[in-house]
N, C-alpha and C positions, 0 to 999 in steps of 0.2 A: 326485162324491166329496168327502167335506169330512173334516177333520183336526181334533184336539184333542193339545196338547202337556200331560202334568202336570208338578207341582211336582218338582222331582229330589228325590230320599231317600237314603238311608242304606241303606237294606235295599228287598229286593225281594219281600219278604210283602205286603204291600199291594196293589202290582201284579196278585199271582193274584191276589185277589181280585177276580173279574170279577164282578159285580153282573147278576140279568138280572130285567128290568121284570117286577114283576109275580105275583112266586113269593112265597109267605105265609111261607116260611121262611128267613129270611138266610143260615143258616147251611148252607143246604142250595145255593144261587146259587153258591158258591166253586169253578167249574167251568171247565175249557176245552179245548177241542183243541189239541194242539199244531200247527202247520201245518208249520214249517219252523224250524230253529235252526242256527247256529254251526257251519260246518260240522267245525272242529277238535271239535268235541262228545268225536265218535265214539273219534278216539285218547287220551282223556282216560277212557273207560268202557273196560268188558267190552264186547263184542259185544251191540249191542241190550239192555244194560242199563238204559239209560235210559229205553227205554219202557214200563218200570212204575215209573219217575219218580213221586212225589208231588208236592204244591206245592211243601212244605218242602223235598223233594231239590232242586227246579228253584231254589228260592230259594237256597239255599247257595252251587250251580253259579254262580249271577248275581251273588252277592255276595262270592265267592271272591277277584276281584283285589284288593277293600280289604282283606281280611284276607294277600294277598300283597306288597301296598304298602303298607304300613302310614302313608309320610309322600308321600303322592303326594297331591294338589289338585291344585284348578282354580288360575288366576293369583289368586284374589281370596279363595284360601285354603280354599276351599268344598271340603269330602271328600262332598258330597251325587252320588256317583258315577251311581247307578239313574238310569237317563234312559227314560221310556212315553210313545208316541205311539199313538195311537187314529186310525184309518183306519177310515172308515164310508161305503158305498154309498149314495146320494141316491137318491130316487124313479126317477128314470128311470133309471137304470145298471144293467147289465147283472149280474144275477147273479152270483158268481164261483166256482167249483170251487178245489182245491188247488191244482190250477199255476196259475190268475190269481191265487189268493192269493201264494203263495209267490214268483211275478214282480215283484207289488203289494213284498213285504217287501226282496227283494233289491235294487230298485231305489231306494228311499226312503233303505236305511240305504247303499248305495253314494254318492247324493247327498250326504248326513250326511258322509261322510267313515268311517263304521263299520262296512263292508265294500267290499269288492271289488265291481265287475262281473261277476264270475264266481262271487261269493258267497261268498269267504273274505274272508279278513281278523282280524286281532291283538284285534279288543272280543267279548267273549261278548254273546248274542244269541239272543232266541227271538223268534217269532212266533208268538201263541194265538190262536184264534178262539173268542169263547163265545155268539157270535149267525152264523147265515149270513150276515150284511151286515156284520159290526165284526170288525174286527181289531188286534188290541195286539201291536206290537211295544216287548220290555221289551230294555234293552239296557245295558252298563254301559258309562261313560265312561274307566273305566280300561284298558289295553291290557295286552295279556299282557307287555308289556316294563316296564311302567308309568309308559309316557307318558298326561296327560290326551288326552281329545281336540279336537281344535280344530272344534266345530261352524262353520257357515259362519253370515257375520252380515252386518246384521239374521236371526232365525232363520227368524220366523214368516214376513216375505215369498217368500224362498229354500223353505220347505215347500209356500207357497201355488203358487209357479211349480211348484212339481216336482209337487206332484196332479194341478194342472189338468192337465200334459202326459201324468201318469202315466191319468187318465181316459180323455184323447180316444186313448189305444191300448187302452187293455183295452174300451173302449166301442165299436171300430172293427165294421162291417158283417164279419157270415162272407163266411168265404173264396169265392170263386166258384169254379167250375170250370177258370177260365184258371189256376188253377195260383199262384196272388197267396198266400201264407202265411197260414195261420188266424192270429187273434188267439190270445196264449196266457189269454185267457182260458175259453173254451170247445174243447170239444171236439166236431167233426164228426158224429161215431158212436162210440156206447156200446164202453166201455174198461174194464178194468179198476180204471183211476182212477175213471174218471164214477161209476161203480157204487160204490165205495168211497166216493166223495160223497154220493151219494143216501144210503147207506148211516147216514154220520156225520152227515147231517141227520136222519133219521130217531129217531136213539138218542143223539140230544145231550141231556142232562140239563139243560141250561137251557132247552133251549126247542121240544126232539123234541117229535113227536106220541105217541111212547110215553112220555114222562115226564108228560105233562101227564093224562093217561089213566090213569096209574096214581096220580098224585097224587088224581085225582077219588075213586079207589076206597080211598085210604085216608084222603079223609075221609069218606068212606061208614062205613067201618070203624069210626072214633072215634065217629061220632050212633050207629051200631048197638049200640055199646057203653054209650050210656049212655039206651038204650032197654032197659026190661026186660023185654021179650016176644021183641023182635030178640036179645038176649044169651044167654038162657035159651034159643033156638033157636042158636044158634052162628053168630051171622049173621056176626058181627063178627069172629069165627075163620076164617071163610071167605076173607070179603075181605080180610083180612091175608094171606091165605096166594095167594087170587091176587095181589094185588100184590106179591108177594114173587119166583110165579113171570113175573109179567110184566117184572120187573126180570132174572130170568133170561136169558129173551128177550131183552131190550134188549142184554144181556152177548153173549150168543152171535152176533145179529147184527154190533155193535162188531167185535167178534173176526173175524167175518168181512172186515170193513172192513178193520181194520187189515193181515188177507194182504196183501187186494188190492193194498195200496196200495206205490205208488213204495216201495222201500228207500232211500232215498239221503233222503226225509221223509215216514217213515212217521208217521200220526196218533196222540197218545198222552194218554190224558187225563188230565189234572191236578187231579184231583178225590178224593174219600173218595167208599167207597159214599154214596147216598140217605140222606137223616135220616131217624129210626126216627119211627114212631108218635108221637104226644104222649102218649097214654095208654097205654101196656104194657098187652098181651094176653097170654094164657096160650101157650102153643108149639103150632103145629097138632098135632093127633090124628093119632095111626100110619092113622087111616083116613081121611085128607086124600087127596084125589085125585092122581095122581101125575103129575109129568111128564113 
């Protein structure tokens, strides 16, 4: 497992911006699952309102103690509050589902000093995934009282010790039969989580096998369109309209996902639908095939 710290900021827009290799449109990469957040979230919302959270709602949430402490810094005067660390799975490690993620988060920002061992604690706090191997935790240095917080120093050698040891457990052999405790990174037998994992790997918008399959088909769509034998046949109408409803799909799956999952962090995405077409098409025909 290896680590990357950014530059502190001011705001927490940036941070969602999770970037994924590879995707032809920028603007369409601004993706991620939530994994695990803050656990005061919840009495700060409605019931499970935040999980039709946008970026911008998640940014406000993150950026909210500097707007509540208006003359609160660091000792060196720095209001640069937003503090994002980048946790990434190396070649040979072990895959990780929601609760080795969620373990991976609570234990890093409890080292940090910006939560508990038990997973609360006074700093707002998310944990997003926008690749199955990377994970961002975004985090604000202000405390809900508005104290800064006192990171442990040197930073980076302090991060370096606490991966390494955070690895050789979520990396540790399944459990045997003698009864010796699973790793929380995997799970035994298919779960309602596991399934919820597979699930959100599946229909991740950065880097699902449905996103990338439908992305194919609307640039199918765009050459069809500017084909004039494919256009005049309604080539281009077609495959707009399946990719439209294969986004569907992706939706209805997600949703499935999200039942499944833990309440206590459930998965939520922090995303806009898909970017439209580059070329605008006309609206499928009432005799478009239905879903």
């Amino acid at each position: 497992m290896i680590f990357g710290v950014s530059q502190r900021a001011l705001t927490a827009t940036d941070f969602l911006r999770l970037p994924s290799a590879g995707h032809p449109n920028p603007a369409a990469t601004k993706t991620g699952t939530l994994v695990a957040a803050w656990p005061a979230l919840a009495a700060h919302t409605s019931p499970g309102d935040f999980l039709s959270w946008r970026a911008a709602q998640w940014a406000d949430f993150l950026n909210a103690p500097l707007l509540d402490h208006p003359f609160t810094a660091s000792p060196g005067g720095d209001r640069r509050a937003l503090f994002r660390l980048l946790l990434a799975l190396g070649p040979d490690d072990r895959v990780l589902n929601t609760a080795g993620w969620t373990y991976a988060a609570h234990t890093v920002l409890a080292s940090l000093g910006l939560a508990r061992p038990d997973g609360d604690g006074p700093h707002r706090w998310i944990a997003v995934r926008a690749h199955p191997r990377h994970l961002h935790l975004i985090a604000n240095l202000i405390s809900e009282d508005g104290t800064w917080a006192q990171l442990p120093e040197p930073l980076l050698p302090h991060l370096q010790s606490q991966v390494r040891l955070l690895a050789q457990t979520l990396n540790q052999p399944p459990a045997s039969s003698a009864g010796r405790p699973e790793s929380p990174a995997m799970a035994s037998a298919p779960t309602p989580n596991s399934l919820a994992d597979l699930l959100d790997e599946i229909t991740d918008e950065a880097a699902g096998p449905l996103a990338q399959v439908r992305r194919q088909i609307e640039k199918a769509a765009i050459s069809s369109a500017d084909a004039a034998d494919l256009h005049r046949a309604g080539t281009d109408r077609r495959l707009e309209w399946i990719a439209r409803r294969l986004y569907d799909i992706q939706e209805d799956l997600r949703g499935i996902g999200h039942t499944l999952s833990d309440p206590a962090s459930p998965p939520s995405r922090l995303a806009t639908a898909p970017a439209p077409l580059t070329r605008p098409t006309p609206a499928p025909s009432v005799h478009a095939p239905a879903r």
